[in-house]
N, C-alpha and C positions, 0 to 999 in steps of 0.2 A: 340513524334514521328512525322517523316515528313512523309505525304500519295506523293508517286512517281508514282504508277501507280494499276488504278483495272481495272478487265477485263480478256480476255481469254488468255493465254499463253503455250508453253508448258514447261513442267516441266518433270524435270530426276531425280529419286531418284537411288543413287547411293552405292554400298557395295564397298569400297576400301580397301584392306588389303595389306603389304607388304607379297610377296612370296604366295599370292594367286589371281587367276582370277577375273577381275572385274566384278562385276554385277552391270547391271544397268535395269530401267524399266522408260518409256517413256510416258505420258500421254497428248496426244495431246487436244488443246482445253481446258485444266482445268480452270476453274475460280480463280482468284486468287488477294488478294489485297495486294503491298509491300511496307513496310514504313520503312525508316530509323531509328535506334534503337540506335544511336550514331555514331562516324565517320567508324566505321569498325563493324556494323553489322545490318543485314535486316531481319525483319520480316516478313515472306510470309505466309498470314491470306488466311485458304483452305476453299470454300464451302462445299466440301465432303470428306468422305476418300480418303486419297493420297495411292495407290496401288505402291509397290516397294519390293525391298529384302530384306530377313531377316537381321539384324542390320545392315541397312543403315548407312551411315555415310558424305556423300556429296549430296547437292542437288544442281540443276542447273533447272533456269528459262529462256527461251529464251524469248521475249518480239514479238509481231507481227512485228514489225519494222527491228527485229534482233539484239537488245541490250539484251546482255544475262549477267548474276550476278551467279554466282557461288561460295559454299564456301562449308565448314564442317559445318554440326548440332552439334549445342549446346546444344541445348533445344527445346521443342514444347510438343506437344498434336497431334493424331492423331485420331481422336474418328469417328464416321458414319455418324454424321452430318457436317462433317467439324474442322478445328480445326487452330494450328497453328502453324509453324517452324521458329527458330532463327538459321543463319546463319552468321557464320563469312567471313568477304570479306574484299576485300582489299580498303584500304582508295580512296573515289574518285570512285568509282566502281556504285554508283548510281549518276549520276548527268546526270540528266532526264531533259527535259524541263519541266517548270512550268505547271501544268494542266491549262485548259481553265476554267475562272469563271464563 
């Protein structure tokens, strides 16, 4: 896995269903670390619990800069101490500048 960016960001866990209203829930400031997982998917590693709706199903990271990654949950853990989400995206959807060594 490639580290693209840690740090504070905000983050939307989202409920999408066809033929019903979406929910979503917004958590500004969350901590959060996201690495590429192969070419079409990101892993966004949580400090704490991520607070959102009942079966979620799409999550979206906005980045301080404004570069945002958004996809469907795959898979993850969401436990009290933090945990961690696999999201599908679209290929080319992270490509971040290099971190400073």
């Amino acid at each position: 896995m490639s580290h693209v960016f840690e740090g504070l960001a905000t983050v939307t866990v989202i409920a999408r269903y066809a033929g019903k209203p979406q929910a979503e829930l917004t958590t500004l400031e969350c901590p959060v670390r996201l690495e590429t997982a192969g070419t079409d998917r990101t892993r966004v590693e949580l400090a704490r619990y991520l607070e959102g709706p009942k079966d979620a199903n799409v999550l979206r990271v906005i980045l301080p800069e404004g570069r945002m990654v958004q996809g469907p949950i795959i898979d993850g853990c969401n436990a009290p101490l933090g945990g961690w989400l696999l999201i599908d995206v679209e290929p080319g959807d992270l490509k971040f500048a290099p971190l400073a060594a």
